[in-house]
Every structure is written in structure tokens, then in C-alpha cells.
N, C-alpha and C positions, 0 to 999 in steps of 0.2 A: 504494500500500500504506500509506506514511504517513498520505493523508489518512483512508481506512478507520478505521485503527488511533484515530486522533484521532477521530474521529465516532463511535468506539465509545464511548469512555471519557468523551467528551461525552453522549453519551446514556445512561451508567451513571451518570453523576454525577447529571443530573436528574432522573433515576427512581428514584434513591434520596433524593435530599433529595424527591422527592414521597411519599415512605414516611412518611419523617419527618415532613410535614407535614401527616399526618391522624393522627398520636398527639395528640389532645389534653393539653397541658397542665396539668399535676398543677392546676395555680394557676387556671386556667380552669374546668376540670373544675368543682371546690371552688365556685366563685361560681355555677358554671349551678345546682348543685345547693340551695347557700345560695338563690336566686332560685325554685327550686322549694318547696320549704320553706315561704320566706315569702308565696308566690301561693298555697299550699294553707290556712295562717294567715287569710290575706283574704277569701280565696270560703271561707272556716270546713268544707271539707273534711277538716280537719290537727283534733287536739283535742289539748288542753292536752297532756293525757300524751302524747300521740301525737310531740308536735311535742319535746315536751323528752326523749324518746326519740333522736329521728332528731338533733337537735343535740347530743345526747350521744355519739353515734357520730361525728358531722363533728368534733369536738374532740377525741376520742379519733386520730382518724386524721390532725387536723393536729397534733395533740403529737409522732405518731413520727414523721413528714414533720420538723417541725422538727428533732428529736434528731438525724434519720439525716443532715440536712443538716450540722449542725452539727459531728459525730462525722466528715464526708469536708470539710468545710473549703468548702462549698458545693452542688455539684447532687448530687444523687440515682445513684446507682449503677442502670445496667438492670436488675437484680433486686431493687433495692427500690423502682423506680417499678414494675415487675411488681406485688410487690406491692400497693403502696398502688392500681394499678388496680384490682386485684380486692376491695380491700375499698370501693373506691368505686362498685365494679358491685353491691355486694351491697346499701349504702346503697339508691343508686338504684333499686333493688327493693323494696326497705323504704318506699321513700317514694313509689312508685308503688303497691304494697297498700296503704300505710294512707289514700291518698288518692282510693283505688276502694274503699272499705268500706264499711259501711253506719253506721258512726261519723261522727256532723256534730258541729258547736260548735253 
């Protein structure tokens, strides 16, 4: 029965930190998307306005990332990395339309 008991809560332990381990990180997140951005810039996909649009939202969204951090003394509360996902899923929308448009540099 003990070992049971132990194997269970071993195997609850790993399948929750495997939960955790496909939230991509605010801070990751932020760079794939910078990295997208600047590849759009290159193949001239991205145009001027376009690009200083979509940087204006990733700076708008790392200003309240920094604040919120700041204001809890370090990490992110789960409902403000809730939201900062959503406003980084809405980005990466933004920069997936404006990089399928018919707008070139």
C-alpha cells in the first residue's frame, strides 16, 4: 500500500512539473517574438510602420511585465502572467497578419 501511495505522488509530481514545463516563459516568449519581428525587417515582409507598430506593443507589454514585477518584489502573479499571455497571443497575431499582407518594404 505504501509503495502504491509513493508511486502515486511520484507520478503526480512529474506530470505536473511536465505542465509547467510547456508554459513558455514570459522572457522566452518576448525574444521568439523580438526574433520574429526582426526576420520579417530582413526578408522586408515587416514595413517601416508596420514594424514600429508591432515594437510599440512589445514595449508597451514589457513596461507592465516590468511594473507588475516590480510592485510583487519579483515573479509574476498566475493572473498576471495570464495576462501578459494573452496580450502576447494577440501580438503574435499582429505580426503574423502584417507579415502575410500584401504590404512589402
Amino acid at each position: 500500500m505504501k509503495g502504491q501511495l509513493l508511486a502515486f505522488i511520484l507520478s503526480g509530481t512529474i506530470l505536473a512539473g511536465a505542465g509547467f514545463a510547456q508554459v513558455p516563459e514570459v522572457g522566452q516568449r518576448k525574444e521568439n517574438q523580438q526574433d520574429r519581428i526582426a526576420n520579417g525587417v530582413k526578408n522586408g515582409s515587416l514595413t517601416p510602420h508596420e514594424t514600429q507598430n508591432l515594437e510599440h506593443k512589445e514595449a508597451k507589454i514589457n513596461r507592465e511585465t516590468r511594473r507588475d514585477r516590480r510592485q510583487n518584489g519579483g515573479p509574476l502573479t498566475p493572473g498576471e502572467r495570464a495576462k501578459v499571455n494573452h496580450q502576447q497571443n494577440k501580438v503574435s497575431r499582429d505580426i503574423y497578419r502584417d507579415k502575410h499582407n500584401a504590404a512589402h518594404q
